[in-house]
C-alpha positions as CSV (number, residue, x, y, z in Angstrom):
1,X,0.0,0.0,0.0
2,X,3.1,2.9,0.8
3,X,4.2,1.4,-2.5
4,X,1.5,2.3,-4.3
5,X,0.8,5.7,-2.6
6,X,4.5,6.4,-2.9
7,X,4.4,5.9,-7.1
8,X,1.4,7.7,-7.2
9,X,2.7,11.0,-5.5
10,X,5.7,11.1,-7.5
11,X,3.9,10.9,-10.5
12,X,1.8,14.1,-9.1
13,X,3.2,17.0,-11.2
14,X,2.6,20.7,-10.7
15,X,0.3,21.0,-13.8
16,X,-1.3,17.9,-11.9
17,X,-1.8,20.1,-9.1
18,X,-3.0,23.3,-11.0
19,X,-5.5,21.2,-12.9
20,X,-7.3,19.7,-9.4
21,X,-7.2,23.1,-7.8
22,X,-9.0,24.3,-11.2
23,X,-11.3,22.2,-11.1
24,X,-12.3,22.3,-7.8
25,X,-12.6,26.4,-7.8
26,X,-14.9,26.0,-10.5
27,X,-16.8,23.4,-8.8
28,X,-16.7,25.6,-5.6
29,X,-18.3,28.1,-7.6
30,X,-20.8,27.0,-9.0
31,X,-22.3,25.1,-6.1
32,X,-22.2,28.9,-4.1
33,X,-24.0,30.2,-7.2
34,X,-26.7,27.0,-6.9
35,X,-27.4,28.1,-3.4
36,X,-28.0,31.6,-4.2
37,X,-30.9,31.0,-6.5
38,X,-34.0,29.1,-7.4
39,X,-32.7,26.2,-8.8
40,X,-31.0,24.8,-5.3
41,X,-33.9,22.5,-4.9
42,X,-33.9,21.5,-8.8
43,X,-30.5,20.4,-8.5
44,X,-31.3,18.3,-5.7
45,X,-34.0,16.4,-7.3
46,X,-32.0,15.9,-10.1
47,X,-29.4,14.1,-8.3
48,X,-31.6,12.0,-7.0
49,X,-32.6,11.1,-10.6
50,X,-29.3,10.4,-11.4
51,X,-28.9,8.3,-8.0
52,X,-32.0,6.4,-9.0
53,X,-30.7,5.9,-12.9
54,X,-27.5,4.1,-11.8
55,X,-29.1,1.7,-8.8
56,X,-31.9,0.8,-11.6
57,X,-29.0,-0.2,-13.9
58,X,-26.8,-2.2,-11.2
59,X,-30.1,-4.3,-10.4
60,X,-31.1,-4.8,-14.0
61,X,-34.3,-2.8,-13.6
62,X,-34.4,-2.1,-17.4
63,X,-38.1,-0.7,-17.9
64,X,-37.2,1.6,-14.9
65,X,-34.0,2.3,-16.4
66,X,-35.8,3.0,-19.5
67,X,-37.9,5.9,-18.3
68,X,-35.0,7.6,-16.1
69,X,-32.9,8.1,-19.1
70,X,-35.8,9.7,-21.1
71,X,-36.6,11.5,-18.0
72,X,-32.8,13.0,-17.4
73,X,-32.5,13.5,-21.3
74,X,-35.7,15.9,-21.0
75,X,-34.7,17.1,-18.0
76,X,-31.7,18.9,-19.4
77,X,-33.3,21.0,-21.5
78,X,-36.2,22.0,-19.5
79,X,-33.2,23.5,-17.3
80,X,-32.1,25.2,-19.6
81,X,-35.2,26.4,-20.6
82,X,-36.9,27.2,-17.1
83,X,-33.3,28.4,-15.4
84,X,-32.8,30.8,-18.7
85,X,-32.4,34.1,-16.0
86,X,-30.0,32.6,-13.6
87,X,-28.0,30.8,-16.5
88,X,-27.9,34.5,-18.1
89,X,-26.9,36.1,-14.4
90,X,-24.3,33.3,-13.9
91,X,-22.5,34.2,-17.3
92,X,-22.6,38.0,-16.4
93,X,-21.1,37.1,-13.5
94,X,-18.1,35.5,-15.3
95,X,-18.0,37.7,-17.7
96,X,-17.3,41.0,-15.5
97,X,-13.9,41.8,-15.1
98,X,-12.2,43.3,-12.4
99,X,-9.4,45.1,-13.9
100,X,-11.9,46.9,-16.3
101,X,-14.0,49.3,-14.0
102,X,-16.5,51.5,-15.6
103,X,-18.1,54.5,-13.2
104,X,-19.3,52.8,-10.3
105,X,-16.2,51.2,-9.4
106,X,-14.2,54.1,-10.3
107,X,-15.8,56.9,-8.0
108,X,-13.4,57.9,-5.2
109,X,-14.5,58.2,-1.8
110,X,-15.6,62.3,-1.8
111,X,-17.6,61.1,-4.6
112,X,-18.8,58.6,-3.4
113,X,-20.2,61.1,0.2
114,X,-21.7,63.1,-2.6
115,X,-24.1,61.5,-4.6
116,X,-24.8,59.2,-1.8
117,X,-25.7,62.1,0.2
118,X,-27.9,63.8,-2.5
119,X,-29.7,60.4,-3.1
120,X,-30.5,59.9,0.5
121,X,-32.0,63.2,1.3
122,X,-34.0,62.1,-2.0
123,X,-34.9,58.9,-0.5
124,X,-35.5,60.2,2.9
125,X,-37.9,63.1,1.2
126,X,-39.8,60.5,-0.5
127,X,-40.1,57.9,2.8
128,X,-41.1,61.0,4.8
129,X,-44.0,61.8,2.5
130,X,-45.0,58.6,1.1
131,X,-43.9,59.3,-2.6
132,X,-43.6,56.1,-4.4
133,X,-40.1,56.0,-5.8
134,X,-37.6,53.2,-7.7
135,X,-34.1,54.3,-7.9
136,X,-31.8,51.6,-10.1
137,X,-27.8,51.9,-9.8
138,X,-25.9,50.8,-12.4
139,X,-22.8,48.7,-11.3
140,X,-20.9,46.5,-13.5
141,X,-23.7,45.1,-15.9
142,X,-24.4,47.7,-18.4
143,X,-28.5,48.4,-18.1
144,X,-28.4,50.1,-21.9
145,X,-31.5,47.6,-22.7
146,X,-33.2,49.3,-20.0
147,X,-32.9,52.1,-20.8
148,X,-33.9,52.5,-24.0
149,X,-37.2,51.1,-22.2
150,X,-37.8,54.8,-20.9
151,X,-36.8,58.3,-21.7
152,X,-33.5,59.1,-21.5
153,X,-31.6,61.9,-19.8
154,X,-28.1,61.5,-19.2
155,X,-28.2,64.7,-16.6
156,X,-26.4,64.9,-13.2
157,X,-28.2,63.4,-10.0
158,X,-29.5,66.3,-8.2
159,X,-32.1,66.1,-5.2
160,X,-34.6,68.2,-6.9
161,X,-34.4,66.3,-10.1
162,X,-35.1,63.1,-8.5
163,X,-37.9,64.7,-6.9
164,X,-39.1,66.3,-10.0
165,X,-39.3,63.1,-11.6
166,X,-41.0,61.3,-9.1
167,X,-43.4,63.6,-8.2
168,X,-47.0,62.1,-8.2
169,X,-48.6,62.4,-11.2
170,X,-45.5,63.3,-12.9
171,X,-45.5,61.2,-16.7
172,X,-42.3,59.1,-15.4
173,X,-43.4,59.0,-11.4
174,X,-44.7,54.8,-12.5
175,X,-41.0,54.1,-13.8
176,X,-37.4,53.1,-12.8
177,X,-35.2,55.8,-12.7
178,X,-31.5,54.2,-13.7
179,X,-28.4,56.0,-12.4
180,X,-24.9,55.6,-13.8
181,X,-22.3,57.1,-12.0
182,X,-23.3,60.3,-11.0
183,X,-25.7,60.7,-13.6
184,X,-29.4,59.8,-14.0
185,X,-29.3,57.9,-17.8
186,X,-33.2,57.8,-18.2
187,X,-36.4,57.5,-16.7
188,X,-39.7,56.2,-17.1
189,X,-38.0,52.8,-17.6
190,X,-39.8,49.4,-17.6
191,X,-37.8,46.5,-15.7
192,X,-38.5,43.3,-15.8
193,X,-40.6,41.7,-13.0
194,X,-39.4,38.9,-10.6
195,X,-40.1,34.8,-11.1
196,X,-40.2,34.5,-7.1
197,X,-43.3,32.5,-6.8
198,X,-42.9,33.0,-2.8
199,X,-42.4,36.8,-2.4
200,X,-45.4,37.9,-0.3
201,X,-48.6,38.7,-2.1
202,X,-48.8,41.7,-0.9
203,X,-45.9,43.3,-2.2
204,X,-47.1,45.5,-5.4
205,X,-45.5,46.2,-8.7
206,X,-42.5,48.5,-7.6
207,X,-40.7,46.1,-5.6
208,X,-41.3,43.1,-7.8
209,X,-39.8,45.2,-10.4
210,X,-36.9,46.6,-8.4
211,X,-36.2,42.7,-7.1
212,X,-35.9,41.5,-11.1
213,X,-33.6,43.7,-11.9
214,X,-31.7,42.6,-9.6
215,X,-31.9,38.9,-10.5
216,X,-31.2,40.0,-13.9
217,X,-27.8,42.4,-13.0
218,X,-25.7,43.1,-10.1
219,X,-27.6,46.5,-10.0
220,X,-28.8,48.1,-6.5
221,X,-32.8,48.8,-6.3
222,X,-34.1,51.3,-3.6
223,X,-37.4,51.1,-3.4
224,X,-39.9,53.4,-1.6
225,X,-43.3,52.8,-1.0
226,X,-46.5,54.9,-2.2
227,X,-48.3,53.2,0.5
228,X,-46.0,53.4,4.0
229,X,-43.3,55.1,2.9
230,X,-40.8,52.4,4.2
231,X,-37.1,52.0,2.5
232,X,-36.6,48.2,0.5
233,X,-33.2,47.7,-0.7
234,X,-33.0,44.9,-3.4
235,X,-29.4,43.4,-4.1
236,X,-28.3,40.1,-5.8
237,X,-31.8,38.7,-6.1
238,X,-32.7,39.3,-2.2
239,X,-34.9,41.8,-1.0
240,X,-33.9,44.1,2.6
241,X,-37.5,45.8,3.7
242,X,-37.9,48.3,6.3
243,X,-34.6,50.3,6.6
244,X,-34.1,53.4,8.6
245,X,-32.0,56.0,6.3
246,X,-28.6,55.6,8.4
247,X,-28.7,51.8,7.4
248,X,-29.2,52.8,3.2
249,X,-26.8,55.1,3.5
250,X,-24.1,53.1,4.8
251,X,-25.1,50.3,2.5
252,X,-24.5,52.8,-0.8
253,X,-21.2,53.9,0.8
254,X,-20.0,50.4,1.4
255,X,-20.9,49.2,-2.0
256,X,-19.9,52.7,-4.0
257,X,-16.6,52.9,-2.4
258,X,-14.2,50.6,-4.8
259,X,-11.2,50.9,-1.7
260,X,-13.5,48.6,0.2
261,X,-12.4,44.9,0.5
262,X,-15.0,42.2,-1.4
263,X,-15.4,40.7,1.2
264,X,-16.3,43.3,3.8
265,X,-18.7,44.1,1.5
266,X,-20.0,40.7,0.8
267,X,-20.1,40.4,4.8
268,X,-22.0,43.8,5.0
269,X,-24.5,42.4,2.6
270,X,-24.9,39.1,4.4
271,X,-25.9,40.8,7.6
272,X,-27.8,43.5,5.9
273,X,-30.3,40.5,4.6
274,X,-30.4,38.8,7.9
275,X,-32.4,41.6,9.7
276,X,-35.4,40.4,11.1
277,X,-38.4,42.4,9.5
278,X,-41.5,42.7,10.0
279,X,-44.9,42.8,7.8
280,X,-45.9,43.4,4.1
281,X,-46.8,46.6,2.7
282,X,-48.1,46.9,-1.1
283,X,-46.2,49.5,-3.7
C-alpha cells in the first residue's frame, strides 16, 4: 500500500496540481452560485434522478432504467429552458472583469459622500411623504437595454431632479429611474418583474420590479413605498425591507466605495439580509 501511494505522489506534477485546484474552484463556484438562487432545490431532485438511474441499472431494472434516461434526457433542456435568467446572471457574472471598472467602481471616496448624500435626502424626502419612488444603480452590468425602455436623460443626479421626476402624477413617477455614475441615464423605464413564486402577495409592482432587476444584474434597487413610505433595498436577487435611512446610506457607501475589501462588502451584505423584518406593505 506505501508502494503504491508512494508511485502515485511522484507521478503528481505541478500541472497535476493546477489542474485539481482548477477544477475544484470552478466546482466551488458554481455550487455557491446553486445556493443563491432558485434552482438549489432542482439540483437536488435531479441528483436523486441520477442516483436512481444508476441503482436501476446495477439491479437490472431495465423498464425503470428505460424511463430515467428519457426523464434525465428531457430534463436537461427543461433546465435550460426554465433556469434561462440565472444561466444569463451566472454568465454576467463570469464575464465581469475586475481590472476593467467603468463609473461605479471608479468613484473615489468624496464622490462617493456626494451622490450618496444627495440620493439619500432624495430617499429620505420621498419615505417621509409617502412618494412612491424606484431608484436603479448601475454597477458592473451595463442596463443600456433598459434604458432605451424609458426616456432618456443623461443629466447629473440632483435632489430636486429626483424629486421632479418622481413627483405624483408626474409622466415618469410609475417608472425606474437608472443611475450611472453620478448621472441619471433615463427615466420612465420598464424592468423586468421577478419569477419568485414565494415573495409575499402583498408586495405591489415596484418592488417586484426593483427585485428583477436585480436577479437579472448586479444592479442596487431602492425602493420606496407609495403606500407606507418604508425604504426596500433589493441586491443580488434578495430583498432588505424596512430600513431606517442611516442603514441605506451606509449600504451605498459600502458598495460605491471601490477601496472597500470584497469581502467586507459581501459580509456587510450578508448581515444586511439577515435583519429580522416585519410585515408586508403593497407598492
Amino acid at each position: 500500500m506505501a508502494e503504491v501511494l508512494t508511485n502515485m505522489f511522484a507521478s503528481f506534477s505541478v500541472t497535476d496540481v493546477i489542474d485539481v485546484a482548477i477544477v475544484a474552484f470552478v466546482v466551488y463556484k458554481v455550487m455557491t452560485f446553486i445556493r443563491e438562487t432558485r434552482a438549489e432545490q432542482l439540483v437536488k431532485g435531479l441528483l436523486i434522478l441520477v442516483a436512481a438511474t444508476f441503482l436501476s441499472d446495477v439491479l437490472n431494472l431495465y423498464t425503470l432504467n428505460w424511463l430515467l434516461e428519457g426523464t434525465l434526457t428531457l430534463g436537461v433542456i427543461a433546465l435550460i429552458i426554465v433556469f434561462q435568467p440565472e444561466l444569463r446572471r451566472g454568465l454576467e457574472y463570469i464575464g465581469r472583469s475586475k481590472f476593467i471598472r467603468k463609473q461605479f467602481g471608479e468613484m473615489n471616496k468624496e464622490k462617493a459622500k456626494t451622490i450618496t448624500s444627495t440620493i439619500i435626502k432624495a430617499i429620505d424626502y420621498f419615505s417621509v411623504n409617502k412618494i412612491g419612488a424606484l431608484l436603479i444603480i448601475e454597477r458592473e452590468t451595463t442596463l443600456n437595454d433598459i434604458i432605451e425602455t424609458g426616456t432618456e436623460m443623461d443629466a447629473l443626479v440632483t435632489e430636486r431632479l429626483l424629486g421632479t421626476i418622481f413627483y405624483p402624477g408626474a409622466p415618469l413617477h410609475d417608472g425606474a429611474c437608472i443611475i450611472r455614475g453620478d448621472r441619471v441615464m433615463a427615466a420612465g423605464c420598464v424592468l423586468p418583474l421577478t419569477q419568485n413564486r414565494s415573495l409575499s402577495k402583498d408586495l405591489g409592482t415596484r418592488h417586484r420590479a426593483g427585485l428583477g432587476i436585480t436577479e437579472n444584474s448586479d444592479a442596487i434597487a431602492l425602493i420606496v413605498s407609495e403606500e407606507t413610505g418604508i425604504i426596500s433595498i433589493a441586491i443580488d436577487g434578495k430583498l432588505s425591507r424596512f430600513l431606517d435611512i442611516k442603514t441605506v446610506e451606509k449600504t451605498l457607501l459600502n458598495l460605491y466605495l471601490s477601496q472597500m475589501a470584497d469581502d467586507d462588502v459581501k459580509n456587510f451584505i450578508s448581515k444586511l439580509f439577515r435583519r429580522k423584518g416585519g410585515g408586508d406593505e403593497g407598492q
